[in-house]
N, C-alpha and C positions, 0 to 999 in steps of 0.2 A: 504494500500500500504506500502509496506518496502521499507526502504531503500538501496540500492544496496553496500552504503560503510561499510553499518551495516555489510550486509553478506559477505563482502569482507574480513572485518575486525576478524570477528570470523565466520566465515562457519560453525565449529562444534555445535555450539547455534540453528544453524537453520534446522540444519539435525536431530538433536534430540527435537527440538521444533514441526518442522512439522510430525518427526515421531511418534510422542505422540497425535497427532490431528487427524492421520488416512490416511496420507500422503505416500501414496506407494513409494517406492525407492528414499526417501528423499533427500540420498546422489547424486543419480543420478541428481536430481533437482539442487539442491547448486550449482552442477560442472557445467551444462548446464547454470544455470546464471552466472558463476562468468565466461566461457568461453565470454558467448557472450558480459559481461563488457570488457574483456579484449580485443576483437576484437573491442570493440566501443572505447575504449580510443584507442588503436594503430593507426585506420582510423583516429578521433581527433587530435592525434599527423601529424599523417601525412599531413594531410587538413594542419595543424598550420604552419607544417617545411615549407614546399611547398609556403603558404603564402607569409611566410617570405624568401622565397630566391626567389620569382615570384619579390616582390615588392624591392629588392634589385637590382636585373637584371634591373628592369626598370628603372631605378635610375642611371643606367650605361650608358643604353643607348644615353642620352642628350648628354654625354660625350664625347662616341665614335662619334658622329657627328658631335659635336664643333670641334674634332681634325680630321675631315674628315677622321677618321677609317672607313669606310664603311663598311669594312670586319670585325667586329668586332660591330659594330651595329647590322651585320646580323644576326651572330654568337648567341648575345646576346637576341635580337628577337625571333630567333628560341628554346632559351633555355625558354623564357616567354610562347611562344605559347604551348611547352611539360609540362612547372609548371601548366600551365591552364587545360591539359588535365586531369593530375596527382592529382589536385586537386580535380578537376569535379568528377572525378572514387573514389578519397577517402572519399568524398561527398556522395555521392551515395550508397558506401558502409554502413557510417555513419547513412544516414536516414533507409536504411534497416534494419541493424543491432540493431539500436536504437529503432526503433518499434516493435522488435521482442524481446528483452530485455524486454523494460514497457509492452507488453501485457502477458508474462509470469508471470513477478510481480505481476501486475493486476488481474491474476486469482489464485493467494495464497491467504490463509487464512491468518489471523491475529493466533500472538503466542498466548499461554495462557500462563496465571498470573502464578506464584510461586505458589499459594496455590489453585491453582486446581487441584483435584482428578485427577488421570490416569482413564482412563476409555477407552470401543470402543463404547458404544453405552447406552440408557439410567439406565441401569441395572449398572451402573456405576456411578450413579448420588447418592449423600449425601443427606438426610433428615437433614436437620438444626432446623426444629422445627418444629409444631404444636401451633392448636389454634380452640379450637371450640372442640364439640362435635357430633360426628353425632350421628344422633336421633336414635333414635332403635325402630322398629314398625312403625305404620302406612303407610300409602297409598308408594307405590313406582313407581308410574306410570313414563313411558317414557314422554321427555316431547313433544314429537312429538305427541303421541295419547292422552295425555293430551289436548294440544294446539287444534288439532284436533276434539277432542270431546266435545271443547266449541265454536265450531265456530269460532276460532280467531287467528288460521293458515291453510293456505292452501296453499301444495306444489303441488298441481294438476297444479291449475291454474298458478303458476309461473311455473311450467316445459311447461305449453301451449307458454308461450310468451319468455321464455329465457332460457330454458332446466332444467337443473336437478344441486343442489347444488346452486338454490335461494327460496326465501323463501315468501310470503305474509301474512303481518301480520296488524291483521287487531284490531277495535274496543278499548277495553281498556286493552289488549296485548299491543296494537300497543301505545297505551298511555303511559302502565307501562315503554316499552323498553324506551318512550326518556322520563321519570323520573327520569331510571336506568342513559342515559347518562347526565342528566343536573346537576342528583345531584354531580356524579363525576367531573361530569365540575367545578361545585359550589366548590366542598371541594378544589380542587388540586389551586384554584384559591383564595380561600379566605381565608381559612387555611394553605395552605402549601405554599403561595407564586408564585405558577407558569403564568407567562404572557399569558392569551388569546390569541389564534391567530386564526384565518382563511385563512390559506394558500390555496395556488390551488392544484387542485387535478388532473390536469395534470401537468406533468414535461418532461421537453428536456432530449437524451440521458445523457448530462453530469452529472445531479443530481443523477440518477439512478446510475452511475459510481460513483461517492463522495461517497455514505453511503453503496455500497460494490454489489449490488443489480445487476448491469453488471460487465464486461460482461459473469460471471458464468450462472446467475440465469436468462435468458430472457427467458427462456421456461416459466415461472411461471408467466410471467408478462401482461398482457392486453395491447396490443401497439395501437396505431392509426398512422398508415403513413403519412408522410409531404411529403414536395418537398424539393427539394434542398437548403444546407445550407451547408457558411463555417462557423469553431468553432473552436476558438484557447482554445488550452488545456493549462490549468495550469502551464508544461513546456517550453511553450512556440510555441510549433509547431501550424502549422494549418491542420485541419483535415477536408477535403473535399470530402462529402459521405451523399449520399441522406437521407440512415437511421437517419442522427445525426440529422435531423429536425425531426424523427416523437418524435410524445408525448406519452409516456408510467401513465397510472392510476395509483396513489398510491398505492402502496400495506401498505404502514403505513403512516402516519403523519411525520413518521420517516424521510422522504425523504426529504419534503417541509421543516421542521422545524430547520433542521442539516445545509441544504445547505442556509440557512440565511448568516450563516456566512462566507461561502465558498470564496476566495478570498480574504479575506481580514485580514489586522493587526489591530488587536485590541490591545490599549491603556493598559495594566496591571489594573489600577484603573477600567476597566469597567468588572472584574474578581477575583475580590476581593473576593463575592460576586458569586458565579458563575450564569450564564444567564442561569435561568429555563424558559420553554416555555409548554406549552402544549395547543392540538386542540385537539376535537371531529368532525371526518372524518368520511364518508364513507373509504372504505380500498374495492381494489379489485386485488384476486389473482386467477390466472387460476389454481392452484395447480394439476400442471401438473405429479410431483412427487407423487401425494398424490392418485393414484389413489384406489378405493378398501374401504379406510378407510372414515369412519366417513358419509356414504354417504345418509344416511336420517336426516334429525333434522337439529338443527341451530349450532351443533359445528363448522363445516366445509364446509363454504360458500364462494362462487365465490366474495359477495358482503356483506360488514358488516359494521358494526360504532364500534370503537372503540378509546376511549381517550389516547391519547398518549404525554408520558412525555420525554422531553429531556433536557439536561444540557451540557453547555459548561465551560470547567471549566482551571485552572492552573493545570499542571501535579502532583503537590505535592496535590494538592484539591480532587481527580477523586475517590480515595479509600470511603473515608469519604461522599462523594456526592452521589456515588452508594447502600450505606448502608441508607443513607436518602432514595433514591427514593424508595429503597422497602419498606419501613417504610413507605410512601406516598400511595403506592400501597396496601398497607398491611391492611391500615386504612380504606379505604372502604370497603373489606371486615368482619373485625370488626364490623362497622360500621349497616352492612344490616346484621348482627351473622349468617353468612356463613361458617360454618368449612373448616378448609385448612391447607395447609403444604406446606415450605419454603425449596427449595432445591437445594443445590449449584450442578451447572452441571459438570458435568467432562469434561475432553479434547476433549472425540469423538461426544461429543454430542452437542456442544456450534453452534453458529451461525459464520458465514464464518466470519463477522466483529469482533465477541466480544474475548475481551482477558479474561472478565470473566462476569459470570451470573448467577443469581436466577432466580427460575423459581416460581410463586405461584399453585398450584393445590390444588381447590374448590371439595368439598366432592359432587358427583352425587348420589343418593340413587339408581336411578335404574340401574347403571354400579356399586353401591356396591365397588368403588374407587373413588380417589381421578383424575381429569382433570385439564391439564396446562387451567389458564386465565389470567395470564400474566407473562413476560419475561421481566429481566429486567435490562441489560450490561453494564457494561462499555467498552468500543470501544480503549481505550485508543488514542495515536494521529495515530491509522489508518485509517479513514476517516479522518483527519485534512490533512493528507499528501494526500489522494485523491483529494481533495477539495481544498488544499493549503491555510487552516486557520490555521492562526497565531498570536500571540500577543508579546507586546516587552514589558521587564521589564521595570519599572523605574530606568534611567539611564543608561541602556544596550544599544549597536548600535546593536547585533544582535539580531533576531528574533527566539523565539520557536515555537513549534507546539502545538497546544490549548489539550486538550483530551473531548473527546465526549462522551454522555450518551445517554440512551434510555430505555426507559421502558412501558409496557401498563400498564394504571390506569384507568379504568381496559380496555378488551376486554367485549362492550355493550352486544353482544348476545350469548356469552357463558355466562355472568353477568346474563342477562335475564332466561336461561336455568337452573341455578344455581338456582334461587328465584324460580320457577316454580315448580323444584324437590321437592329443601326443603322446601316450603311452602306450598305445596299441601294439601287438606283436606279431611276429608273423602266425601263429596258432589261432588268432582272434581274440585271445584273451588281452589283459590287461596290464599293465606291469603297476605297483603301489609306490607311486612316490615315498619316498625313502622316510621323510618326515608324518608320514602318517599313516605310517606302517603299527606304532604304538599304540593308534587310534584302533587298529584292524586284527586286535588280539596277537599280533605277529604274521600276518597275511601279507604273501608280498606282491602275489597276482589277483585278478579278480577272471572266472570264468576259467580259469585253466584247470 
């Protein structure tokens, strides 16, 4: 969420910020916000002026009756019951106008950082480095007819009971995969610092709203309907609408683990330090956008596990914090010698929240490129201001706005898909990355 006295303040920043992002008639946008700011503050004046001469008037009137003015009571009277009306109607206007304001806000993008690439789309994104080698020769099997032809995936039977874009994975597959995520759990938590959590994997409208995810994105979302619910928003309003009780399924960890903080002022001393958190979830996206693409195999599924890293931090911390996380994320695959490349995204290709992002892509043998497995942002204070987290210096009476991180460390089943390729052996079997062999009771192939 932006702030409206930002864009009030320099409109040209934001007409060429969103036009750089992929934002069609930019300038047309700016003008229609900073219109309907200025029809929200004029109603505000007007509700205030109106106030203040309603409760003046009334204030007279005691008067006119002590001095048996009758005519002049009336007078006065009649002038309260027209401030009342005048009020009501500029009132009215107000709440209209004001909601129409915040939900255009609300469906802008976050700017991008100074040193993001221009770009429209991925073909605009920077390779930052390399790491690993991919093998050259041997087996290069899909890992779908891999998985397939050991018995230890079958998408038949998950399209029987939940369609197409799940997966069943079964035997010491199904072993290997939560290996993959415990060992991640293990590293990001014992190595690198990040706080365990097990958050819920349903969340109310408003959370969904906090980390950027409404109200653009509900097509992609998995909802469950409630019943009726009022929910005071951050601003204060109350919003009374059957939808804000149902409960929408994580699409990341991202959701649950951000909106922690949501509401609240945190102390400076407890950000010193920035608050790292990470969970291995389930994650489910109807990928409503996505149709056509990725539509066999465990890339791109309705339903996955993947470990997710987030950091809340001091504004001056967030640069320095974000080059940590991939560093975090970077380490396990290191780790399992998974070749991959580090790539800053450009403007048109970033996530509706992130002001900036790496992206990891894991070498596939049998797509012969390189695949996103994890993304990983800094958000800067646009979700703090969704969410309305905040912290107060030591010593300061006012408050700032925190800045938010997020990253996967990693995504479990494109992780799993990754070992599958490049471990494959000439028998079809598997060979166990060395480091999570410990995870696998001492197993060092899978399918053999």
């Amino acid at each position: 969420m932006h702030d409206i006295r930002a864009i009030r303040d320099n409109p040209a920043a934001f007409v060429s910020g969103w036009s750089s992002r992929g934002v069609e008639e930019a300038d047309g946008l700016v003008a229609d916000l900073l219109r309907l700011d200025g029809e929200l503050r004029a109603a505000q004046t007007r509700a205030q002026d109106g106030l203040t001469k309603r409760n003046a008037a009334s204030k007279l009137i005691g008067g006119a009756i002590a001095r048996k003015d009758m005519a002049e009571a009336d007078r006065l009277k009649a002038e309260v019951e027209a401030l009342k009306a005048d009020i009501a109607a500029a009132e009215e206007v107000e709440a209209g106008v004001g909601k129409e304001l915040r939900d255009l806000l609300a469906a802008q993008k976050n700017l991008a950082a100074d040193d993001v690439p221009d770009g429209e789309d991925e073909a605009g994104n920077v390779e930052i480095s390399r790491w690993g080698t991919p093998r050259e020769g041997g087996p290069a099997k899909d890992h779908a007819d891999l998985g397939e032809a050991l018995g230890l995936l079958d998408f038949e039977a998950a399209a029987k009971m939940s369609g197409s874009r799940f997966a069943v994975i079964k035997g010491q597959l199904a072993r290997l995969e939560r290996a993959v995520g415990q060992f991640m759990l293990d590293t990001q938590t014992d190595k690198n610092g990040y706080l365990e959590v097990n958050p819920p994997y349903l969340v109310r409208r408003p959370a969904m709203y906090g980390t950027g995810q409404l109200p653009k994105f509900e097509e992609d979302l998995f909802k469950i309907p409630g019943v009726d619910l009022d929910w005071q928003m951050p601003d204060g309003s109350v919003v009374k609408d059957a939808e804000l009780s149902d409960r929408f399924l994580i699409p990341t960890a991202e959701v649950s683990l951000t909106n922690l903080v949501r509401e609240q002022i945190l102390p400076e001393n407890e950000l010193v330090e920035p608050i790292r958190m990470t969970a291995l979830t389930p994650c489910f996206r109807a990928e409503a956008g996505s149709a056509g693409r990725d539509t066999r195999g465990l890339i791109r599924q309705h339903q996955f596990h993947k470990v997710e890293l987030v950091s809340i931090t001091r504004p001056e911390d967030s640069d320095a914090e974000h080059e940590r996380m991939v560093g975090c994320a970077e380490a396990i695959l290191q780790a399992l010698e998974l070749p991959y490349r580090k790539m800053l995204l450009c403007k048109g290709d970033m996530g509706f929240s992130a002001r900036k992002t790496y992206d990891l892509e894991v070498w596939l043998p049998s797509q012969n490129t390189y695949r996103e497995i994890s993304s990983c942002s800094n958000c800067g204070d646009f979700q703090a201001r969704r969410m309305d987290a905040r912290f107060k210096r030591d010593g300061e009476k006012k408050t700032e706005f925190v800045h938010t991180l997020n990253g996967s460390g990693l995504a479990v089943g494109r992780t799993l898909v990754a070992i599958m390729e490049n471990y494959q052996q000439e028998d079809g079997s598997i060979h166990v990355p060395d480091v999570l062999v410990p995870y696998m009771g001492g197993l060092t192939s899978v399918g053999g």
